[in-house]
C-alpha positions in Angstrom: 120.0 -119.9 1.2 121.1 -123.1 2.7 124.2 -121.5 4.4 121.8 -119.3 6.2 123.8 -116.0 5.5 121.2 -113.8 4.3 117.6 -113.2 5.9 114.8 -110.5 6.0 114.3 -108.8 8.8 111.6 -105.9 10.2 114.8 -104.3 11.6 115.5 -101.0 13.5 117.2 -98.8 10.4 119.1 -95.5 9.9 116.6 -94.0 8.0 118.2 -91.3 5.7 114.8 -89.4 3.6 116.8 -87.3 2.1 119.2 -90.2 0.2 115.8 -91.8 0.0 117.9 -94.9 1.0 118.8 -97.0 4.5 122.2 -96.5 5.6 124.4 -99.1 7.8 125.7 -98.2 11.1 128.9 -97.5 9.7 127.9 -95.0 7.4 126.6 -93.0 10.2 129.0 -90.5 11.2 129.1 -89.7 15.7 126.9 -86.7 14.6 123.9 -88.6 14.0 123.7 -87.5 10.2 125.0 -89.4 6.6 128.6 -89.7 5.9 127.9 -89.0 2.6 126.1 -86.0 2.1 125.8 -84.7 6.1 122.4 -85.4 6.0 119.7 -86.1 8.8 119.3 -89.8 9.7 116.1 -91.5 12.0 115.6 -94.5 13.6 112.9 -96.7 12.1 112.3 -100.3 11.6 111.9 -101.4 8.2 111.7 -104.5 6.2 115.6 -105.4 5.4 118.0 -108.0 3.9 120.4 -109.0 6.6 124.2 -110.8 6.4 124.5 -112.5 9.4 128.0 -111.5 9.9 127.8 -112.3 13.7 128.0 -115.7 12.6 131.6 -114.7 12.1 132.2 -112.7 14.8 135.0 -114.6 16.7 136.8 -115.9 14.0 137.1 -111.9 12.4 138.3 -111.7 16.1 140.9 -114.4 16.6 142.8 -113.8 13.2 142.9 -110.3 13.9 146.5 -112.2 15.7 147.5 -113.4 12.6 147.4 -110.1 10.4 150.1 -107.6 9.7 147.9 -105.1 10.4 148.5 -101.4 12.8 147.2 -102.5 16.1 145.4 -99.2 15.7 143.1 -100.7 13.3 143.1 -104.2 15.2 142.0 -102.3 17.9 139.3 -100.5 15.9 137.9 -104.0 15.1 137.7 -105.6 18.6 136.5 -102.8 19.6 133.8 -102.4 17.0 133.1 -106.1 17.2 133.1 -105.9 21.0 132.9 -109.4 22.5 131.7 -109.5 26.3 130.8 -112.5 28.1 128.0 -112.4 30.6 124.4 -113.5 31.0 121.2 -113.4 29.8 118.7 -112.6 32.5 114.7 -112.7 32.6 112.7 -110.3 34.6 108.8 -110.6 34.0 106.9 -107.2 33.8 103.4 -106.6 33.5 101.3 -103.3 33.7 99.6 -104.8 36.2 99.5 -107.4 39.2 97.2 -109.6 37.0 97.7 -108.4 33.9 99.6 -110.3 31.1 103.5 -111.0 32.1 106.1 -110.2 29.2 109.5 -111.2 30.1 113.0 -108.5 29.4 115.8 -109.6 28.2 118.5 -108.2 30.0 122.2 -109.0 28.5 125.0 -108.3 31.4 128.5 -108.6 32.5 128.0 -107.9 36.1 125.5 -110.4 37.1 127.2 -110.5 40.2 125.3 -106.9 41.1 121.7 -108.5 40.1 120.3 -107.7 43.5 121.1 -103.8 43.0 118.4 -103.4 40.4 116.0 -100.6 41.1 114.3 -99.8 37.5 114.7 -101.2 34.0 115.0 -99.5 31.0 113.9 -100.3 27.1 115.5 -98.7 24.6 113.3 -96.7 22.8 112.8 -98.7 19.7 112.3 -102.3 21.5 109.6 -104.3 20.7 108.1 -104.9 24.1 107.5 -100.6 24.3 104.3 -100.9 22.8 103.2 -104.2 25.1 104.4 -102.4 28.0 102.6 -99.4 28.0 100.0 -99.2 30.1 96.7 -97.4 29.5 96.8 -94.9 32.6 99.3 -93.9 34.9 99.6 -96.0 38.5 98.5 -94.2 41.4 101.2 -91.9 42.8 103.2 -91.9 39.8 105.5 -88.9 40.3 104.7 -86.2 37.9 108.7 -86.1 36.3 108.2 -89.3 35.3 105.5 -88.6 32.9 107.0 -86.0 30.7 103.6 -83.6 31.5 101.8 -86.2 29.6 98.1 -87.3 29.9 98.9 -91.2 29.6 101.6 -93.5 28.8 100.7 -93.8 25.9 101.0 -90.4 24.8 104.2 -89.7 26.8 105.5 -92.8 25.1 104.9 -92.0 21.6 106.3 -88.4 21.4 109.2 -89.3 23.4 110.1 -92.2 20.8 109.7 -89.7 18.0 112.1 -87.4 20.1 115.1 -89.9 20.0 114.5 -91.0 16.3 115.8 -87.3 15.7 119.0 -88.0 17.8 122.7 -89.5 17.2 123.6 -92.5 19.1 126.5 -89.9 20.5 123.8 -87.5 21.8 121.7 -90.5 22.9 124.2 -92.0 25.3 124.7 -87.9 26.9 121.5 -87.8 27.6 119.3 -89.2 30.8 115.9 -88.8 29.8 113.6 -91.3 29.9 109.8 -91.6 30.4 108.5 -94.3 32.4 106.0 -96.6 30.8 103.4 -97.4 33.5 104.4 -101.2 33.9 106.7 -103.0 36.5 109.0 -105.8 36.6 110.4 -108.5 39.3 113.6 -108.9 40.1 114.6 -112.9 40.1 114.7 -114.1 43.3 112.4 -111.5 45.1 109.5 -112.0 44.3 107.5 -109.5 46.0 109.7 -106.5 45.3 108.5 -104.7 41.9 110.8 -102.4 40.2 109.4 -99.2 37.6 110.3 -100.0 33.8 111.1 -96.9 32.0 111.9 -95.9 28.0 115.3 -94.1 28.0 117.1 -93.2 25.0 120.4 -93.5 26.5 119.9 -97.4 26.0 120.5 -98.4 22.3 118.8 -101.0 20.5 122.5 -101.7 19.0 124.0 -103.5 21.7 122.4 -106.1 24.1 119.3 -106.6 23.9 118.0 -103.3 24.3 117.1 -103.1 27.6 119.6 -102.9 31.1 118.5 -103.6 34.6 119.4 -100.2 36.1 122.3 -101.0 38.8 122.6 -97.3 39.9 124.9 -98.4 42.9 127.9 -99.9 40.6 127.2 -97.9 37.1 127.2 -94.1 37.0 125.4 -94.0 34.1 122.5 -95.1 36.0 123.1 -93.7 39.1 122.9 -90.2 37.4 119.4 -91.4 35.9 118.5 -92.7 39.1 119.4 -89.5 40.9 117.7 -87.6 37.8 114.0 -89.7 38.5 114.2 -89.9 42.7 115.2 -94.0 42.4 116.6 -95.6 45.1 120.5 -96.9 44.6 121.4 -99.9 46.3 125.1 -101.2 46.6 126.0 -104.6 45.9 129.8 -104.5 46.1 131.4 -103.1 49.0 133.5 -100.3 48.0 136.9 -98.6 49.3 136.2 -96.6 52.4 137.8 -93.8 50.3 135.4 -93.8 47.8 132.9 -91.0 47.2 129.2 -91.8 49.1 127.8 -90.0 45.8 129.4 -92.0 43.1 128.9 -95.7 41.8 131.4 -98.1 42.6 132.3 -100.6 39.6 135.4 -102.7 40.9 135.9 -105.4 42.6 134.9 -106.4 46.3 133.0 -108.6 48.5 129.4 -108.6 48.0 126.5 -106.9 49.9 123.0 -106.6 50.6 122.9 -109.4 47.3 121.2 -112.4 50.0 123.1 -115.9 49.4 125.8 -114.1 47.7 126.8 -111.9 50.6 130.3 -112.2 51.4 131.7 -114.0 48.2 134.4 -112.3 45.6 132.9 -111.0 42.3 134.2 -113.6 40.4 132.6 -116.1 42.7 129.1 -113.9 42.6 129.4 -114.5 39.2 129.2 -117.9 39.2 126.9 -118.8 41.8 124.3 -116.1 40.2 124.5 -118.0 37.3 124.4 -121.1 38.6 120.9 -120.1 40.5 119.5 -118.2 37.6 119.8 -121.5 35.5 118.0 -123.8 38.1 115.7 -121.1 38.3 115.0 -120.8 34.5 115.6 -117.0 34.6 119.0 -117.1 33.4 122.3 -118.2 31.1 125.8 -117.5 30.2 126.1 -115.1 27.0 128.7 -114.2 24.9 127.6 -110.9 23.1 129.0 -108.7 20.3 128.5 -105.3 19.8 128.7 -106.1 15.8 125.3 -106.6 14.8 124.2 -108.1 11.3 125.2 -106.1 8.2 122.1 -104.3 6.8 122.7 -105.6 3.0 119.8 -103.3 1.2 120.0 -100.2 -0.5 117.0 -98.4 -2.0 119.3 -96.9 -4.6 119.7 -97.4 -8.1 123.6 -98.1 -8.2 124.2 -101.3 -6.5 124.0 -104.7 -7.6 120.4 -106.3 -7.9 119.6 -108.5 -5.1 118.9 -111.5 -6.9 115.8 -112.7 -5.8 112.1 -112.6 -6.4 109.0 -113.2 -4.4 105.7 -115.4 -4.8 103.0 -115.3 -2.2 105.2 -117.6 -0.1 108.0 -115.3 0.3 111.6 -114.7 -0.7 113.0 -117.5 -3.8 116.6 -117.2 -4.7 117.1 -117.6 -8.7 119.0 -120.6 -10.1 122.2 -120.3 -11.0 121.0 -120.5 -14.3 119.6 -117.1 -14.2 122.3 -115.1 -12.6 123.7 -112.7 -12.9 120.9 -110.8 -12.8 121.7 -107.4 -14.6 120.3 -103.9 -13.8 117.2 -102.6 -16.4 118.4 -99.6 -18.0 116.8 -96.8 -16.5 117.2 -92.9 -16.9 115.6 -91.5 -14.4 117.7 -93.5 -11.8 118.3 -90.3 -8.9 117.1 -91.3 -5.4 113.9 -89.2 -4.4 114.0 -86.8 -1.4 111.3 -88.2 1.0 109.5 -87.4 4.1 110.8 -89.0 7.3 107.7 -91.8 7.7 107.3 -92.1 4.2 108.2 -95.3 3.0 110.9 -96.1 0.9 110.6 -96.0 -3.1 113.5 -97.8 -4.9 114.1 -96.5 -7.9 114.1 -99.8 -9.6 110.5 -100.0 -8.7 110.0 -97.7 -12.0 110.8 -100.3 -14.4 107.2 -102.2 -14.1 108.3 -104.4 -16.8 111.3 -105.7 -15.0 109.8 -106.0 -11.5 106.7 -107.9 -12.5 108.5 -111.0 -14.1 106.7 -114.6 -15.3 109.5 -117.5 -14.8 110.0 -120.7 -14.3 112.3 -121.1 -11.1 112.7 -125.2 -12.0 110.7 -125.9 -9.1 108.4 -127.9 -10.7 105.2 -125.8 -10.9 106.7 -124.3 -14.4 106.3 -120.7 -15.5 104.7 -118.3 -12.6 104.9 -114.5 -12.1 107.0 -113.0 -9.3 108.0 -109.7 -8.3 111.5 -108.8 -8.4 113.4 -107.6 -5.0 113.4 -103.8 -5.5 116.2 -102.7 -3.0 120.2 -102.8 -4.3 123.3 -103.9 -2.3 125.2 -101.5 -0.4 128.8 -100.5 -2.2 130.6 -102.6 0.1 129.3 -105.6 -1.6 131.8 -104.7 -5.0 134.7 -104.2 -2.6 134.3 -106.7 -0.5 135.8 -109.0 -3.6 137.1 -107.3 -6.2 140.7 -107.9 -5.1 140.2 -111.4 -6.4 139.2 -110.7 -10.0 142.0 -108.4 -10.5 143.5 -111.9 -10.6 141.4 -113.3 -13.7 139.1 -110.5 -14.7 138.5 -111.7 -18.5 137.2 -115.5 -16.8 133.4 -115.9 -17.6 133.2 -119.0 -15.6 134.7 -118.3 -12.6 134.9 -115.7 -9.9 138.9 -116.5 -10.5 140.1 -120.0 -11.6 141.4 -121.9 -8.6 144.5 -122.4 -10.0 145.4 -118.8 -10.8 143.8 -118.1 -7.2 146.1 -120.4 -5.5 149.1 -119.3 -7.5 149.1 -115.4 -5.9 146.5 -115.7 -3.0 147.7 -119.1 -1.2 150.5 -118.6 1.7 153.9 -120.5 2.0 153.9 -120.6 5.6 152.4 -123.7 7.2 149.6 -121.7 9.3 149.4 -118.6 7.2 146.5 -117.0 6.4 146.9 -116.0 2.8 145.5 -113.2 0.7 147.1 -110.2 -0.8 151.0 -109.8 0.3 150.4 -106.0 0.6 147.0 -103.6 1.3 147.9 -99.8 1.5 144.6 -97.7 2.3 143.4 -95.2 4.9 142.5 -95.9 8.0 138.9 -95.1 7.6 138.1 -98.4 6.2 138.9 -99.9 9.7 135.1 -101.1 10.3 134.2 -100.7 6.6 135.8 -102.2 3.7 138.5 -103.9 5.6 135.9 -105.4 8.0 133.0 -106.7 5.4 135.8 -108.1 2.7 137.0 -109.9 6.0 133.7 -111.6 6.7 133.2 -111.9 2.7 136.1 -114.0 2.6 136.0 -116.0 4.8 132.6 -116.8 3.4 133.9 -117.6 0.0 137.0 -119.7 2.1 134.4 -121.9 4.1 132.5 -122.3 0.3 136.4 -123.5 -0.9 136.8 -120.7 -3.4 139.5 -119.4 -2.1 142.7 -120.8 -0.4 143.2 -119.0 2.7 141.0 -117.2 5.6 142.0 -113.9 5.1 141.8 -111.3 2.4 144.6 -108.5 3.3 147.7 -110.3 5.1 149.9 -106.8 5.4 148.3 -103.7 5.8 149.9 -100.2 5.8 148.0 -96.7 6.7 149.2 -94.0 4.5 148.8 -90.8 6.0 147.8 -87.3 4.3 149.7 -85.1 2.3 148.5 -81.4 4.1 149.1 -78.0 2.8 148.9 -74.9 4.4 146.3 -72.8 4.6 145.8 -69.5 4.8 142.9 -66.8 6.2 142.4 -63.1 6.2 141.8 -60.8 9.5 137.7 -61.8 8.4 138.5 -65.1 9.1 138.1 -66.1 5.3 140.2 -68.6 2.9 142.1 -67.1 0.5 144.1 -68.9 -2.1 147.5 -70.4 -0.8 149.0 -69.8 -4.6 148.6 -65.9 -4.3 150.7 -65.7 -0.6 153.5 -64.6 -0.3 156.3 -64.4 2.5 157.6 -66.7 5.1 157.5 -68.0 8.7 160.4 -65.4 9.9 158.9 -62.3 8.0 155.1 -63.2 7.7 152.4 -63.8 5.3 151.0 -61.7 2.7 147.9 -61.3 0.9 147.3 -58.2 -1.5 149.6 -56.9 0.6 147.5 -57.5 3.9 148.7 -60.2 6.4 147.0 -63.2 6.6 147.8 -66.4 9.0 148.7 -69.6 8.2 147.3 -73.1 9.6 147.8 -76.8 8.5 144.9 -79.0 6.6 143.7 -81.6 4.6 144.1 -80.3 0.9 140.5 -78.9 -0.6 138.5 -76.3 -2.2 137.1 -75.2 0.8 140.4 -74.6 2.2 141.4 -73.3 -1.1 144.9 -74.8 -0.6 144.6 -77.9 -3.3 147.5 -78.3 -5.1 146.5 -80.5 -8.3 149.1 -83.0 -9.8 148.4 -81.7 -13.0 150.2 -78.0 -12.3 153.3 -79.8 -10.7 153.3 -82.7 -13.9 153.3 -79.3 -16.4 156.1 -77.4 -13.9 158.1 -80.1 -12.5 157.6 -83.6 -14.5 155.6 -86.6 -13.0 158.8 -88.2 -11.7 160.1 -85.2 -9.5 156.7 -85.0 -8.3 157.0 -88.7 -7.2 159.8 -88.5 -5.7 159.2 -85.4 -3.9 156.0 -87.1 -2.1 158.4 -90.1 -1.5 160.7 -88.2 0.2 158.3 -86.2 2.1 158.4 -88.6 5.1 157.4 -92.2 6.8 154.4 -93.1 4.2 152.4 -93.8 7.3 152.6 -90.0 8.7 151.1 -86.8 7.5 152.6 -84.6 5.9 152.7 -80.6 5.1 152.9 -80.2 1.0 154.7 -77.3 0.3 155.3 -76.8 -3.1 158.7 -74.8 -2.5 160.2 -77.6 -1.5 159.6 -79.4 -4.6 162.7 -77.8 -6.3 164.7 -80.0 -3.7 164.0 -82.8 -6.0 164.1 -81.8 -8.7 167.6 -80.9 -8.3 168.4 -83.9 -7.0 167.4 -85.7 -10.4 169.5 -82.9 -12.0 172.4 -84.2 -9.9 172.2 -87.8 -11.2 171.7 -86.9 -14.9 174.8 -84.6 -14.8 177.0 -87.3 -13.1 175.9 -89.6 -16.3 175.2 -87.4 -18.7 176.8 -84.3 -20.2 174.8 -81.5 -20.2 176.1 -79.5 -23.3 176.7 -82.4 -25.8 173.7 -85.0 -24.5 176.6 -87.8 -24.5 177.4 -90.5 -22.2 179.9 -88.9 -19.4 180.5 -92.6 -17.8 183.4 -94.5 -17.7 184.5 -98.3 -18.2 186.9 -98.4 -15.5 186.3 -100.3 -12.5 185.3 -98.6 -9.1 187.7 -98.4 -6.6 187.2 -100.7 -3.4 186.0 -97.6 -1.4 183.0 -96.6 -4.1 182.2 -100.4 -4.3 181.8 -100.9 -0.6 179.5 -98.4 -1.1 178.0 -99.1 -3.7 177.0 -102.3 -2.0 176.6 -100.7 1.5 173.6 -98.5 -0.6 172.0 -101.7 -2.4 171.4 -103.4 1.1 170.6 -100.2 2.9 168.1 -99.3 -0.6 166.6 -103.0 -0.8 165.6 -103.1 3.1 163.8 -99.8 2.9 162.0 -100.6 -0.1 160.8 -103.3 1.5 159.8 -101.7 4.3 158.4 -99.2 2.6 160.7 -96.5 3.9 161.1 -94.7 0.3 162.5 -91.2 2.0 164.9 -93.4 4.0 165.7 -95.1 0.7 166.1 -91.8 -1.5 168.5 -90.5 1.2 170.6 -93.7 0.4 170.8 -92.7 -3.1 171.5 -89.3 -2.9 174.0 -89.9 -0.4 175.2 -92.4 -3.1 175.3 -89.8 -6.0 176.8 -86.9 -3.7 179.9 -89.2 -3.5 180.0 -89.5 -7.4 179.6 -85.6 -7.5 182.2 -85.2 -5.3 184.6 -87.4 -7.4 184.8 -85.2 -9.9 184.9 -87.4 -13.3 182.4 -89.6 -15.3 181.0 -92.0 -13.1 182.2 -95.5 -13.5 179.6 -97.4 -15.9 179.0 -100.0 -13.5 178.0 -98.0 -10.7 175.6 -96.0 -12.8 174.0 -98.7 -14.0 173.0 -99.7 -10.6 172.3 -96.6 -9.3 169.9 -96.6 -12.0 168.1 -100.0 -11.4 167.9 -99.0 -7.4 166.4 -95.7 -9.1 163.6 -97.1 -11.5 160.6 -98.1 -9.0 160.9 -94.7 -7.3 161.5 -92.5 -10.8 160.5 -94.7 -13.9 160.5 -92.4 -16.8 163.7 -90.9 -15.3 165.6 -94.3 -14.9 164.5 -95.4 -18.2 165.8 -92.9 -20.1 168.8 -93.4 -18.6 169.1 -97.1 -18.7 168.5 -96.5 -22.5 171.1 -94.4 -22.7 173.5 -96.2 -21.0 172.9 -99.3 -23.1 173.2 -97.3 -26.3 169.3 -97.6 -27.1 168.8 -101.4 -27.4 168.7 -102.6 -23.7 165.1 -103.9 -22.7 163.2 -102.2 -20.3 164.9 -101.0 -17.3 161.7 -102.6 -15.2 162.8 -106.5 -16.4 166.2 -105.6 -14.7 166.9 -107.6 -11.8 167.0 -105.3 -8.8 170.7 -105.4 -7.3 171.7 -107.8 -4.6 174.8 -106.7 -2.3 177.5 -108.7 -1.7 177.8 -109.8 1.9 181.4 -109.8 1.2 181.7 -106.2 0.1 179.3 -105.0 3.3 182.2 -105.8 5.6 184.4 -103.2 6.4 188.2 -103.4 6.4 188.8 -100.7 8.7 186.4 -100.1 12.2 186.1 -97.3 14.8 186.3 -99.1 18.2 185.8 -97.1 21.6 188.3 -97.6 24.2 187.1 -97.7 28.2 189.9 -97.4 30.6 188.1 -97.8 34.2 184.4 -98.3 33.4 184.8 -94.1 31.2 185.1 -93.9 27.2 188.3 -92.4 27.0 188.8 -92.9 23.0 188.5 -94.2 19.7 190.6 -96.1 17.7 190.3 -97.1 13.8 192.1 -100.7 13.7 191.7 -104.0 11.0 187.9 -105.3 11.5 189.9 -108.6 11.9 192.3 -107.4 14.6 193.1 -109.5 17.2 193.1 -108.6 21.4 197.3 -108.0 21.3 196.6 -105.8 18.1 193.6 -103.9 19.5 195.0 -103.5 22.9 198.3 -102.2 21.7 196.4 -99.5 19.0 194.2 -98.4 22.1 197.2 -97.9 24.4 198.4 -95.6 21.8 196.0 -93.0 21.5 196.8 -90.6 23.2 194.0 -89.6 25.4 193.5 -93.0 26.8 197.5 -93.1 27.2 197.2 -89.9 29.4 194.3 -91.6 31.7 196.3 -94.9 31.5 199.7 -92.7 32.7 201.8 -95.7 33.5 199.9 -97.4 36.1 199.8 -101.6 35.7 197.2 -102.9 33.4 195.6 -105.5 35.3 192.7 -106.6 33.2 192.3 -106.2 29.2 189.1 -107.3 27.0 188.5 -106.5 23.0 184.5 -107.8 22.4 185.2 -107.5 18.3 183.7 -104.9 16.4 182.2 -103.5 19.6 184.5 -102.0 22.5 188.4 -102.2 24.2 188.1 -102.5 27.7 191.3 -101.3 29.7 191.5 -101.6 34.1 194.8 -100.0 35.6 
């Protein structure tokens, strides 16, 4: 409470009546209906617990720099938190010359065009609608801008309960709007009035609410200006190119704007301000799209909000008293309501539980209270949990310091701490990866937790897809009964079907469940098959043919270890021969920097490549290489490698997984022998294998040997010669 992070608020909701339950922006899909479930969502305001996450809006910003994050998901985040600077401008509107004057609120980054305004528009759920609204239309009000109406009042009211039905999506499509029967004055000219409409196209979710309609640099307005018979007025003088009929929104001197006349936008800017300051109708604004995380749920599942109310509000319970625990309750399912119903939490069943009689240490003693009804949202769990995976047995402490400094704290002087690794779908961008963000930085300013920042690498995975398949109806039918192949076609009951690429699901009927691959393939094929599939940050098509690949690769290893006829050991204790070393050691580095980049296919190929050599030799494989092969093996195949490290070490060896993971020797990743190209007059002419610590006589006279390069050479003087090591012999005759 004293940290100001969580308020009530009559706030503008998504409505969901048939989840019974308020959902947050986020859980909105572009549709206008529930992520979960696809159900219809409405605007209304209700009665909410807020998180002032706006409090944190720059900082979730500025270390967006900081994280090892896809920009794609950086950018997801700026943009979703959406910082503009701008101003805040005043215009006083009344529904009539003498009538009561309510001032707008206009938020905008182009005060610079302030003297282009020819209407305002309120969104349709602004609080100044109602106050607005005038009891009978003005003389001469054109009919289109009454919706066929009677009043304003009535217009009004059913075209509010029009745009509760719609998506924000369909909302900013539109250019509807209904105007409200009041007028408002522009700053600085006093006698000119301008019409105020409701439009749904302007959302309560950004700004203020409410825009100054600029129709002569916007083309959003301009089309609803063009759309109600408004006059458009240019402020900035535009390209003699550009289109009469469209709104100008760069840069250029400015017009028919009085004192600013003549001056550079960025110059308009400033004087604008400058005047709307002196003039008290006006200030500099920073503004987010983000707006304050709607923090109650009228569902059962959720953690209690744990707080209780007298006839003086809201009282947080003492420490003492938390944490406050659900009442068991059986008939816990969310209610399907009407859209203006209100809500009905489901916890408001338990009478006994909500009507409580404590004593809050307040002084007063024992008094009854009634217990907040509404849950947290799920994000509240997940914003955190990350850290009690770190001490989750600790009943005193969220996680002990100590342990929490130990894995969470960074080594680098101005790092930003938190988990070394995060791999999870991009559609957590705004969600889960944005709230745990705010929630720990929350819990950093508090000092629980030793660094700003919850996730300090993230990494997308992207889908495994399978094919599909549908018949001539257009209908699914199961991928595991299709036969043929790309060249020859696909067959259903002998009928041809075609094929097309999806996310794996019933619907699609093209699931392919681990449990069938575990029975026909083992867990570890599986694994390594999806390993090897591609980048982990691409999709990929499953195809369960391919799987066989793997497996035979596995069948590869054991044979080049063990005999297949007699189970025994087929290794040998001799030493490996430089060339298999170098290799050896060439495939620990190559293994160990793919692993760390998380390039497992990249990493497999490396081994195979690895074992194809061992194959190719012929005998037992020397024990020493095996062994390592086997280590490099173990994170990607576990059970696989640990049967093999057991047999290996004759039964007694500990756990492959508390082997070290091999090191290469830097020595050993130096070759002996190097291909060099040879230029003879600015053209490649050749290649020549010499000593990788030849020197310019020794290079020079192995180049002027080749053949090829001899021919182009053909006697002629050699007036310049260069050998860069390692990298090129450069010959001019």
């Amino acid at each position: 409470d004293s940290h100001r992070l969580a308020y009530v608020a009559d706030a503008p909701v998504n409505w969901c009546p048939a989840l019974g339950t308020v959902l947050a922006n986020e859980e909105v899909t572009n549709e206008g209906r529930s992520e979960r479930g696809n159900h219809e969502v409405f605007k209304r305001p209700l009665k909410q617990w807020m998180m002032r996450i706006t409090a944190y809006a720059d900082r979730l910003l500025e270390d967006l720099d900081r994280l090892d994050w896809p920009e794609s998901v950086k950018t997801m985040q700026r943009n979703w938190i959406g910082r503009s600077e701008g101003a805040l401008i005043s215009f006083p509107a009344s529904t009539a010359p003498d009538g009561p004057v309510s001032d707008i609120e206009v938020f905008t980054t182009r005060p610079d065009t302030l003297f282009g305004t020819t209407y305002m528009v309120l969104a349709p759920e602004h609080p100044l609608v109602e106050e607005l609204t005038a009891d009978a239309w003005p003389s001469g009000t054109p009919d289109s801008w009454t919706g066929g109406a009677a009043t304003p009042s009535e217009a009004v009211a059913a075209y509010r309960a029009r745009a509760s039905e719609m998506s924000d999506a369909d909302r900013s499509d539109s250019k509807t709007g209904i105007f409200v029967g009041a007028h408002a004055t522009v700053p600085f000219t006093e006698s000119e009035m301008v019409p105020v409409f409701v439009a749904d196209y302007v959302l309560m979710g950004y700004g203020t609410g409410a825009v100054m309609g600029v129709p002569g640099e916007d083309q959003r307005d301009r089309e609803f200006a063009e759309a109600f018979g408004l006059p458009v007025v240019r402020t900035v003088q535009p390209p003699l190119d550009h289109p009469e009929d469209l709104a100008y929104a760069g840069e250029g001197p400015s017009i028919n704007s009085r004192f600013l006349d003549g001056l550079d936008v960025e110059a308009s800017k400033a004087l604008i301000l400058d005047r709307l300051q002196e003039a008290g109708r006006g200030s500099p604004k920073v503004n987010y799209r983000l707006r304050d995380w709607n923090f109650s749920r009228q569902r059962y599942w959720g953690e209690p909000i744990p707080i209780v109310f007298d006839d003086l509000g809201p009282v947080a319970l003492p420490e003492d008293m938390l944490p406050l625990e659900l009442p068991e309750l059986t008939d816990w399912a969310p209610r399907a309501l009407a859209r203006d119903s209100e809500p009905e939490p489901p916890l408001g069943r338990v009478t006994d539980w909500v009507n409580v009689e404590l004593d809050l240490h307040r002084g007063d003693g024992p008094r009854p209270y009634r217990r907040e009804l509404n849950t947290m949202p799920q994000w509240a769990g997940s914003c955190w949990y990350y850290l009690r995976y770190l001490d989750p047995r600790n009943d005193d402490h969220l996680v002990d310091p100590d342990v929490e400094r130990y894995w969470m704290a960074d080594p680098e002087p101005d790092g930003v701490g938190g988990v070394d690794l995060y791999v999870g779908g991009v559609e957590h961008a705004v969600l889960h990866l944005l709230y745990a963000r705010f929630w720990h930085k929350v819990l950093y300013d508090l000092g629980h937790v030793s660094g700003p920042e919850p996730f300090k690498r993230l990494i997308n995975q992207g889908y495994i897809q399978a094919y599909a398949f549908k018949d001539d109806r257009g209908v699914y039918v199961p991928a595991e009964e299709v036969g043929g192949s790309p060249q020859r076609g696909f067959l259903h009951d002998g009928q041809p079907v075609s094929r097309e690429l999806g996310k794996m699901g019933k619907s699609l009927k093209n699931s392919v469940t681990p449990d069938d691959m575990y029975a026909s393939y083992g867990a570890d094929t599986l694994r390594l098959y999806e390993m090897f599939m591609g980048p982990i940050d691409q999709d990929r098509p499953w195809e369960t043919r391919s799987v066989v690949g793997s497996q035979r690769v596995l069948q590869r290893v054991w044979r080049n270890v063990v005999d297949e006829e007699t189970g025994e050991l087929r290794v040998s204790d001799e030493l490996p021969d430089d060339d298999l070393l170098r290799l050896l050691h060439r495939t620990i580095d190559g293994v160990r920097s793919d692993m760390e980049g998380m390039r497992f296919n990249t990493a497999i190929a490396k081994l195979t490549e690895l074992n194809n050599e061992l194959t190719r030799r012929g005998a037992g494989a020397p024990r020493e290489v095996a062994a390592v092969m086997v280590r490099m093996l173990a994170p990607l195949v576990p059970h696989f490698a640990e049967e093999l490290w057991h047999r290996l070490h004759g039964g007694g060896a500990d756990s492959v997984m508390r082997a070290e993971f091999p090191a290469a020797d830097p020595a050993l990743l130096v070759e002996d022998i190097i291909e060099v190209p040879v230029q003879v007059n600015g053209k490649v002419r050749g290649r020549v294998s010499i000593a990788a610590d030849a020197d310019e006589g020794t290079a020079v006279s192995a180049a002027l040997a080749e053949p090829n390069v001899a021919a182009h050479v053909g006697g002629r003087e050699l007036r310049k010669q260069l050998y860069v090591p390692g990298r090129m012999i450069t010959l001019v005759v």
